[in-house]
N, C-alpha and C positions, 0 to 999 in steps of 0.2 A: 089613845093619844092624850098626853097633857099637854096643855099650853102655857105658861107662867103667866101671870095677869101683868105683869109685868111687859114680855111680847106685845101683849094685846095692848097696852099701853103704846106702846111703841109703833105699832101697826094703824094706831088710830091718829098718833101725831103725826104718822108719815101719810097717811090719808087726807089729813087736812090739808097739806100742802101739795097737794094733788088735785085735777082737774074734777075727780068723780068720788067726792067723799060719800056723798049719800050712797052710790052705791055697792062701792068697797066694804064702806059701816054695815048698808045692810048684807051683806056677801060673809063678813066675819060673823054677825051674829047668827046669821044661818049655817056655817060652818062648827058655833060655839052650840047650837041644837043638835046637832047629831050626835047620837049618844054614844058613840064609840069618843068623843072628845069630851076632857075634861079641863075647866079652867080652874089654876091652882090658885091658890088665894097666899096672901103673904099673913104668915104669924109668929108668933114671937119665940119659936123651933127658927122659922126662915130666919129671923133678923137676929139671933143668934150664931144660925152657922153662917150670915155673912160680915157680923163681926170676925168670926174664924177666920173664912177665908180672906177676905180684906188686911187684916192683920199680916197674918203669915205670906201673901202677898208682898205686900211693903216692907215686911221684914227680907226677905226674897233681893228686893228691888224689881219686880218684875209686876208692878198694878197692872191692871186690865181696865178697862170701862166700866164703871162703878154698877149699871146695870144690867154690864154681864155678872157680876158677883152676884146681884141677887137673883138672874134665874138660876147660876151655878146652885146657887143654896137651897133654892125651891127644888132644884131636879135631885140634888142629895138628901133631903126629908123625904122627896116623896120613893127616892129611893129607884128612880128613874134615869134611864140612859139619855143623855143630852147631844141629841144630832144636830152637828151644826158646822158651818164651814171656817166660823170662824179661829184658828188656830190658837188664839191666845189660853183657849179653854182648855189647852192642855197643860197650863201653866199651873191649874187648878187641883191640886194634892186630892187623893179619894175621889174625884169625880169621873164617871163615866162616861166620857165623852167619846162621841163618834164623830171621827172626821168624816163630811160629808160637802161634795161640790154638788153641781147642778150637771156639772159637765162630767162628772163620774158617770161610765158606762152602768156600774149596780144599782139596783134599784136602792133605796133609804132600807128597805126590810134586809135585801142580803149583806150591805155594808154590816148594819145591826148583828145580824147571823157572826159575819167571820170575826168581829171584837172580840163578840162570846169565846169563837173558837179559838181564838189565840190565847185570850185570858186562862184559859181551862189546859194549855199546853205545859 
């Protein structure tokens, strides 16, 4: 699993305004040790493809949240499927994104699964 540092960015401001930072903070970095997850770093690949998308975006008339652009761009360098519920991500030309609620009966893995399978139709 990748995480965009970005997320975690996000994850931590939304912790500070919360009653349990310390121990959400230490809950993510314990979650950022398990080696099945990686945290993706921003480089200048990233801030490239988010000049793209940002661009083409606005060209569109259709912006998004300036920091969903750069996980979009992170999950497209790394070349990774982007599960998430929020919808505007599909606004996002070449990105693979998976729609995904909470309240969706499949799990995150078989949502994942049936993308693939339709993509491949």
């Amino acid at each position: 699993m990748l995480l965009p540092a970005v997320v975690a960015g996000e994850l931590l401001y939304g912790f500070r305004y919360g009653s349990r930072f310390e121990e959400n903070a230490a809950r993510l970095e314990a979650f950022l040790e398990t080696p099945s997850v990686n945290l993706l770093a921003v480089t200048f690949v990233t801030a490239d493809r988010f000049g793209r998308i940002a661009t083409a975006l606005r060209e569109k008339g259709t912006p998004i949240p300036t920091n969903d652009i750069w996980i979009a761009a992170q999950a497209m360098e790394a070349g990774a499927d982007l599960v998430s519920s929020d919808t505007h991500f599909g606004l996002v030309e070449g990105l693979a994104w998976v729609s995904f609620s909470p309240k969706d009966e499949n799990s995150v893995r078989e949502r994942v699964r049936q993308y693939h399978a339709a993509r491949e139709e």
